[in-house]
C-alpha positions, -999 to 999 in steps of 0.1 A, spaced: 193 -283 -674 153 -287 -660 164 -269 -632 176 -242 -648 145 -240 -674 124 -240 -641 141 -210 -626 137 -189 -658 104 -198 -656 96 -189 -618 114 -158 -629 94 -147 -657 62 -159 -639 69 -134 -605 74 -104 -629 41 -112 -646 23 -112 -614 44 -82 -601 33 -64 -631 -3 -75 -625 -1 -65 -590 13 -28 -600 -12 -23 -624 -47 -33 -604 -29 -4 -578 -27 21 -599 -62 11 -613 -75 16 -577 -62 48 -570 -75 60 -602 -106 49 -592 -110 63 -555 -134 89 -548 -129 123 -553 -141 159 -536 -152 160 -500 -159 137 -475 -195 127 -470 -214 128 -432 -246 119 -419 -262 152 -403 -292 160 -379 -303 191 -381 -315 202 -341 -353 217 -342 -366 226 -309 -389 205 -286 -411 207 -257 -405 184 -226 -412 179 -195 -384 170 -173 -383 149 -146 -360 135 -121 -361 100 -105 -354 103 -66 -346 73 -42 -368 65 -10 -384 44 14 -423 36 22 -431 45 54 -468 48 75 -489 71 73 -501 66 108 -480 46 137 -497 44 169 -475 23 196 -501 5 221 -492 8 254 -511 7 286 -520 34 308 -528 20 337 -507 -11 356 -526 -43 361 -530 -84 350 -536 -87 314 -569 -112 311 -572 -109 272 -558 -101 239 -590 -96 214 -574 -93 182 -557 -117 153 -525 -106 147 -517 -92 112 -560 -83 110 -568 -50 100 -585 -30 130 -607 -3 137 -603 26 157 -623 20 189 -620 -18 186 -613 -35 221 -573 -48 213 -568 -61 251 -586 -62 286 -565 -53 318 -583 -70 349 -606 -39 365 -615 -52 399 -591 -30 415 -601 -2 394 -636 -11 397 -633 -12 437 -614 22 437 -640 40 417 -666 31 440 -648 39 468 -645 75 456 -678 78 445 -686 66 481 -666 92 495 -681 122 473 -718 112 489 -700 116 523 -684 148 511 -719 161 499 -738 149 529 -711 170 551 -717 203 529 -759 200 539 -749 191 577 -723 221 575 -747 245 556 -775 238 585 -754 245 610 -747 281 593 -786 288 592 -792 280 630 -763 302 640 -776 333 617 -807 324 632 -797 326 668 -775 353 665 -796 384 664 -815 376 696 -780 375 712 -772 405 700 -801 422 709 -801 410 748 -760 422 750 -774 460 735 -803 453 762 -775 447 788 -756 471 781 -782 501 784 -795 483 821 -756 481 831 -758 524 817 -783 528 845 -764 504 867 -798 484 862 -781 455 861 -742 446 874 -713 454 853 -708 413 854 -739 406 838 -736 427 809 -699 414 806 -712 380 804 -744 393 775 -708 404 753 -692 373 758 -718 352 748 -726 379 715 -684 374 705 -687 335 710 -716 337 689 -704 356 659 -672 337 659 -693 299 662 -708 317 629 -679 322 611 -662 289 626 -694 271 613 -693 289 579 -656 281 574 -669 242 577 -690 248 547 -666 261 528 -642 234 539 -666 205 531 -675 224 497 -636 221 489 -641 182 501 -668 174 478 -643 191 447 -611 168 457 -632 136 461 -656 149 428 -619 146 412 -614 113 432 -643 103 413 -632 111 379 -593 103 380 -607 68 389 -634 66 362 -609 72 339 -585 47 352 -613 19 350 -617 30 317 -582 29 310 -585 -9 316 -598 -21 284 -570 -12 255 -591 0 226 -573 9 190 -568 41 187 -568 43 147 -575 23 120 -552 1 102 -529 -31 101 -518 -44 137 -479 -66 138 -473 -91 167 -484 -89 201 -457 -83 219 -472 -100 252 -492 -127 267 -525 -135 283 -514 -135 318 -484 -112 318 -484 -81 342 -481 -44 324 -469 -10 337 -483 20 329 -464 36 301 -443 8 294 -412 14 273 -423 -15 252 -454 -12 233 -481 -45 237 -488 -38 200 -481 -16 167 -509 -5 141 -499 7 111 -524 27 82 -512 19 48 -539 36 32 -526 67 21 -489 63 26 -461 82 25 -431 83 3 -398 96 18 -372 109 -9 -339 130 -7 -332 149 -31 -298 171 -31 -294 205 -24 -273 214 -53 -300 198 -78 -326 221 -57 -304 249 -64 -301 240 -99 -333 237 -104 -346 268 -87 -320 286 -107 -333 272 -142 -369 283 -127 -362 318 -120 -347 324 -154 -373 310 -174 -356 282 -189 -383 258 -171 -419 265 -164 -442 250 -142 -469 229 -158 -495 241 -130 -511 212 -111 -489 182 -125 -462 197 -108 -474 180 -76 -482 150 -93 -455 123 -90 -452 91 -100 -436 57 -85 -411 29 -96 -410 -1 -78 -376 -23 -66 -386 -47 -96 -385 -15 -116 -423 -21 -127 -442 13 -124 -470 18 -99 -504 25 -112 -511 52 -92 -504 85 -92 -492 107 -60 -493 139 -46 -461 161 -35 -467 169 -1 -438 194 9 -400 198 6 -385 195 42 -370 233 55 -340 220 68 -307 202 47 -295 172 63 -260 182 72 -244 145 66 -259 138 32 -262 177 19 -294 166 10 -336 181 15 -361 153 25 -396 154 1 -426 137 11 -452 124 -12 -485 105 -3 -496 76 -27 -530 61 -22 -522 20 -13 -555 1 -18 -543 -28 -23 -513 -22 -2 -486 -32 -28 -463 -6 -9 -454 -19 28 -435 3 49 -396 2 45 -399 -2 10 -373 8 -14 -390 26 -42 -380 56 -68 -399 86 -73 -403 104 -106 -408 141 -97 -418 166 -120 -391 195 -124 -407 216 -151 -416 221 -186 -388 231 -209 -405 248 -245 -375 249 -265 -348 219 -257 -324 205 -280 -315 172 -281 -292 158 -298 -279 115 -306 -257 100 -287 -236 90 -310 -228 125 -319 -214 134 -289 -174 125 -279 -152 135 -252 -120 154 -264 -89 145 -236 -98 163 -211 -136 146 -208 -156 173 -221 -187 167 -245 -182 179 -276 -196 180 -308 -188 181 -348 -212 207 -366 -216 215 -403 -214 253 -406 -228 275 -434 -199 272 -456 -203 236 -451 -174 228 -430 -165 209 -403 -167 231 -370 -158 215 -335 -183 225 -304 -178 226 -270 -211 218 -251 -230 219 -216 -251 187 -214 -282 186 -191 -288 146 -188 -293 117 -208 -332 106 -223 -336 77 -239 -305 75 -263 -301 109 -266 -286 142 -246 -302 176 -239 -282 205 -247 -278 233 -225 -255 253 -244 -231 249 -272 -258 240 -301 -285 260 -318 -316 258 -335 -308 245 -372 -278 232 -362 -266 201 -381 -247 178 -364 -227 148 -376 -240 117 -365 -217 91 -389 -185 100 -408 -166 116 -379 -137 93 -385 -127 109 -421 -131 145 -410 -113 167 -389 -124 208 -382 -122 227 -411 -126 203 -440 -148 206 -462 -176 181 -465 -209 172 -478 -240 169 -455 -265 143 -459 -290 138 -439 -289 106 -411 -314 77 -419 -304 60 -386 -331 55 -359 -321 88 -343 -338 103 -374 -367 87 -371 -375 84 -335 -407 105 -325 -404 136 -301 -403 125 -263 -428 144 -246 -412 138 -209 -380 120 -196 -381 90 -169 -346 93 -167 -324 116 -143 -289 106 -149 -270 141 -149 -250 145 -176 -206 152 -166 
């Protein structure tokens, strides 16, 4: 009998509670909202920016001169700390001279002889002009006796032999001087080639800058021209700053210069700036130097040089380091949040817009790249477009909706002038 009382009462209870349930549903529904669906907008005005692109490089000197020796010899000294900073002209090693020093005066030694030769030569000349016309004058004297047959035919024979001997001991004699002239311009060169040898014996910096390791000892022996270099100086001070950028982004970028979608901002064009492997930036700004005129066939890409003053020389060579490059001024770009963009299946950015009618309207678009946390537009948005930013997951194209506008941070972020980012949109 309780048992039975209990079940009618378990019975009655669920239908209460069934009845309850039933009732708070329908109460609900009754309740739900009704009309359209509301969105978060942002409505696209137009901005002016200056893009830029971040290209990856690698420090390198702005001068490298390799010491080597130019003459062979015993190395006596090494004059320099390693690691110092040196002068151009400073004395970096000393290659014993003596033999140098022995084979300059030897020359000079032999140009005096050369010289003293030329006046012995040039005497010689005088005393045969001088002699000559007396010669000449007793073989016509001769030869008018011999016309008379005043004198023998033998005698006046002998006058011309001696006049012929004569003229040709001039030229013989004049041929000397020449000779010894030549002399005195081989050993004048003698002279020089070893001057400049002996000079050649103490190494001297030829530019300023930082000198690495010496690469030999006090006491070694050098060749001249060795393949290996005694020393290597380095100026940091300007430096340069190798980047590659990609042809295809050169060709973009020409392209969006010739139409007018980008400008040049005049002299900041050159001006570029630097981010360092720690991703700190560096406080001073560099130049553009030149874009290279020839595409690296392996990599498809053109090499850019910049030069970056290094006072404090922060920047070493081999460096890895990012340059931000200028690429022009755009006066009317659209950006738009990121969280208004989606992908449909096939990957391709797209947008939900709220037209005039104020429906939902799906748009294909063209994006440029990524700055800060939002995209530029290329094409697929317009001036005054509103954009949905939240509510996309109630709507689908064509429903009808109401627009409010988005109070999120994208609202209320201020206008970038510039972009330090240069990931390219897919």
């Amino acid at each position: 009998m309780q048992f039975r009382n209990w079940y009618k009462c378990s019975v009655a209870a669920g239908f209460v509670i069934a009845g309850l349930l039933s009732f708070g549903c329908k109460s609900r529904v009754a309740a739900g909202p009704s009309g359209p669906a509301e969105v978060a907008v942002v409505t696209l005005q137009p901005e002016r920016v200056v893009l830029t692109t971040e290209l990856p490089g690698r420090i390198s000197a702005y001068l490298v001169a390799e010491i080597r020796p130019q003459v062979s010899g015993l190395l006596q000294k090494r004059l320099f700390q390693e690691g110092a900073y040196v002068r151009e002209g400073d004395l970096l090693y000393q290659i014993d001279p003596a033999p140098y020093q022995a084979a300059y005066d030897q020359a000079k030694a032999a140009l005096v002889t050369a010289q003293a030769n030329v006046a012995t030569a040039e005497a010689n000349v005088v005393m045969a002009e001088a002699n000559l016309p007396a010669i000449r004058s007793r073989a016509e004297r001769f030869k008018e006796l011999a016309a008379i047959r005043a004198v023998g035919q033998q005698n006046y024979d002998d006058a011309a032999a001696g006049l012929r001997e004569a003229e040709a001991n001039l030229l013989v004699r004049k041929a000397a001087v020449e000779s010894s002239r030549t002399a005195v311009e081989v050993n004048r060169a003698a002279v020089e080639s070893a001057r400049i040898n002996l000079s050649y014996t103490p190494i001297k910096a030829p530019i300023s800058g930082r000198i690495g390791k010496s690469n030999i000892t006090v006491g070694a022996m050098v060749t001249a021209y060795q393949p290996t270099p005694l020393a290597v100086i380095q100026q940091l001070d300007p430096i340069y700053v190798d980047v590659a950028q990609a042809n295809a982004d050169l060709l973009r970028l020409r392209r969006s210069l010739e139409s007018g979608d980008l400008k040049h901002d005049g002299v900041s064009q050159r001006k570029v700036k630097l981010l360092l492997e720690d991703g700190t930036l560096y406080s001073v700004t560099g130049t553009l130097q030149f874009r290279d005129v020839t595409v690296d066939p392996t990599t498809g890409s053109v090499t850019l040089r910049m030069v970056f003053a290094n006072p404090k020389q922060l920047l070493l060579p081999g460096m890895f380091v990012r340059a931000v490059v200028e690429e022009g001024v755009k006066e009317q770009a659209l950006f738009v949040p990121q969280q208004g963009v989606s992908r449909d299946p096939k990957g391709s950015p797209i947008a939900l817009v709220v037209d005039e009618s104020s429906k939902v309207a799906l748009r294909p678009l063209e994006l440029d790249r990524a700055i800060g946390d939002r995209w530029l537009v290329n094409k697929g948005l317009s001036i005054g477009d509103r954009v949905i930013i939240e509510g996309t997951e109630r709507i689908r194209p064509g429903a009808l909706v109401r627009a409010v506008p988005f109070a999120g941070p994208a609202a209320s972020a201020p206008k970038t002038g510039g972009s330090q980012s240069s990931a390219q949109a897919k």
